[in-house]
C-alpha positions in Angstrom: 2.2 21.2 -15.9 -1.0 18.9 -16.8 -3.8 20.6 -15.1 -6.2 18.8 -17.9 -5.0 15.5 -16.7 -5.5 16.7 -13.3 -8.7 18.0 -14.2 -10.2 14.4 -14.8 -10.1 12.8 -12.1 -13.2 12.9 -10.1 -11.6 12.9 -6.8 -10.8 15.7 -4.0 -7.0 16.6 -5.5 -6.3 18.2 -2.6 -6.7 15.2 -0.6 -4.7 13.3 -2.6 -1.6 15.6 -2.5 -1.8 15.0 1.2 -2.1 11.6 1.3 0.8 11.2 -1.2 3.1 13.5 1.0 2.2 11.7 4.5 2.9 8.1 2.8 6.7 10.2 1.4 7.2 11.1 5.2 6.4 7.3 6.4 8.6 5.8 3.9 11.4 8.3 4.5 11.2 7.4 7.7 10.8 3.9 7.6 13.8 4.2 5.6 15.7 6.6 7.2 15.6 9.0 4.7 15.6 12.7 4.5 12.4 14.3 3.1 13.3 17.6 2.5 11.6 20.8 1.7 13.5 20.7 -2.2 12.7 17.3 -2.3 9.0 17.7 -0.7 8.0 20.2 -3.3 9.2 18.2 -6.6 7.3 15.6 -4.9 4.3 17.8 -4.6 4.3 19.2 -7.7 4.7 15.8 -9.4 1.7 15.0 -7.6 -0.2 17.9 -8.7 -0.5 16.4 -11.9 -1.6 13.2 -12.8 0.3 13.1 -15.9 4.0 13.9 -17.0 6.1 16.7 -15.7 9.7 17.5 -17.4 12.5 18.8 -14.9 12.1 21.8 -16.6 8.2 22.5 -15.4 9.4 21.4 -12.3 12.3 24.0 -12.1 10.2 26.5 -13.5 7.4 26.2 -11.1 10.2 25.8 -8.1 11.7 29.6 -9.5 8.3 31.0 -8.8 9.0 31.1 -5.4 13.0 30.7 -5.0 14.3 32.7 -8.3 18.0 30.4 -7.2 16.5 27.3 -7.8 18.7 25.3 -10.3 18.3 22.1 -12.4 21.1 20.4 -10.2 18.3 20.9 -7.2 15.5 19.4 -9.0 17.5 16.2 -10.8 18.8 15.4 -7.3 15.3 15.4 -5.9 13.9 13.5 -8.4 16.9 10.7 -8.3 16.1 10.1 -4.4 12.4 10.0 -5.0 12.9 7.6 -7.8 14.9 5.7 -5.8 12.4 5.3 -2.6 9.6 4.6 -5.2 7.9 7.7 -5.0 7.8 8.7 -8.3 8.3 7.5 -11.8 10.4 8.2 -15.0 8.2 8.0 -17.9 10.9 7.4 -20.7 8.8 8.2 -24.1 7.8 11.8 -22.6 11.2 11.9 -20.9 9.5 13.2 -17.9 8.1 12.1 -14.5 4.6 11.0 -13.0 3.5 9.8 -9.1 3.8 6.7 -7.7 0.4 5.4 -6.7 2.0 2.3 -4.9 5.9 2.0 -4.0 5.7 -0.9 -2.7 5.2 -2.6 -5.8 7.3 0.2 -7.7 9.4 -2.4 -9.7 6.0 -4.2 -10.9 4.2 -1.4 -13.3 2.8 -0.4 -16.5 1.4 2.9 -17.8 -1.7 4.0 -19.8 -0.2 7.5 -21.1 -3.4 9.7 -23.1 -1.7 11.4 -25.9 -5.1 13.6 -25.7 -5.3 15.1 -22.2 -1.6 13.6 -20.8 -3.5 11.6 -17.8 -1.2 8.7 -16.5 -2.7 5.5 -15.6 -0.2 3.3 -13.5 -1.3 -0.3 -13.5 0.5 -3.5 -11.8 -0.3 -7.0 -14.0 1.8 -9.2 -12.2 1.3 -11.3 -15.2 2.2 -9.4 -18.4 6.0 -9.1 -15.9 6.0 -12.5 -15.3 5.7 -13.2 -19.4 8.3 -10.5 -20.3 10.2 -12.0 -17.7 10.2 -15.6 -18.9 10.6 -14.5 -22.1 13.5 -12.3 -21.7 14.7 -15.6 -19.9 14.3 -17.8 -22.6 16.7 -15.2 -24.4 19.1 -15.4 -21.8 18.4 -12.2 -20.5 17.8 -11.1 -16.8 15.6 -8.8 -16.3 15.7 -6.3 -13.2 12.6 -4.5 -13.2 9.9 -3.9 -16.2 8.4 -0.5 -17.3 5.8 -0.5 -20.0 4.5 2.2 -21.4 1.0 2.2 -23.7 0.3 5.8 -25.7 -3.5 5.7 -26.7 -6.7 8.1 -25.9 -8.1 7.5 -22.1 -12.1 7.1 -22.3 -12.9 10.9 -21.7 -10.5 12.1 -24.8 -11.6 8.4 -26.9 -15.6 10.1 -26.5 -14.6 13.9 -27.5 
C-alpha cells in the first residue's frame, strides 16, 4: 500500500476512514445498495491510502486475514464501488484511489506524485467544460472526463 502518501497528510487518518465508510453506508442506502463486509474492506483499505492501490495489494492485504480471498472477490468489489462513486480507477498506475466527493464523481482530475504516490482529486468544472466543447467541435461526445497530471506534490518538489 502507500503509507508515505498516507503519511502526509496532516489530518487524523483515522477519522477520515470513518467518515469515508459512514458516507459508503448513506449512499448504499440511499441507493439501495448492498455494502458488504468484502466490499467494506476494499473500500477501507482504498481509503487507507491516499494514493494508488492495485487489486493485487488489495487481495494481498484481504488474505491476511481470509487466506480464501480471491481476485474475483476484490474486482467485483471494486466494480460496485466504482460504480456508486466511491472510488476511482487511476488508469496510468492501473490501480485505484478514494473518492473524496461522489457526487461529482463524473467531474474530476488528479494530481498523482511520482515521489511519494499522494493522490490529489480536484473538480475544475472548467478544464471539463473545455475538453468537453472541444471534443464537441470534433464531433465527439464525451461521457465523463478523467485527467490525470504525474508531477512532484510540494513536500517531495522541497526534498
Amino acid at each position: 500500500m502507500q503509507p508515505d502518501a498516507a503519511s502526509q497528510h496532516d489530518h487524523d487518518h483515522q477519522a477520515c476512514i470513518a467518515d469515508a465508510l459512514a458516507a459508503a453506508e448513506r449512499i448504499c442506502a440511499e441507493r439501495k445498495a448492498r455494502l458488504t463486509p468484502n466490499r467494506r474492506r476494499v473500500l477501507e483499505l482504498i481509503w487507507d491510502s491516499h494514493g494508488v492501490v492495485s487489486a493485487y495489494d488489495i487481495l494481498a492485504e484481504m488474505q491476511k486475514d481470509d487466506p480464501s480471498a480471491k481476485p474475483p472477490t476484490v474486482y467485483r468489489a471494486l466494480d460496485f464501488l466504482m460504480d456508486l462513486g466511491l472510488v476511482h480507477r487511476i488508469e496510468s498506475s492501473n490501480g485505484f484511489t478514494r473518492c473524496e466527493s461522489p457526487l461529482r464523481h463524473r467531474v474530476c482530475q488528479f494530481l498523482i506524485c511520482d515521489g511519494c504516490g499522494l493522490v490529489e482529486e480536484l473538480h475544475s468544472r472548467p478544464l471539463f467544460e473545455n475538453l468537453s466543447e472541444q471534443a464537441a467541435a470534433l464531433g465527439f461526445e464525451s461521457d465523463y472526463q478523467t485527467v490525470e497530471v504525474h508531477g512532484r506534490c510540494a513536500k517531495c518538489a522541497k526534498a
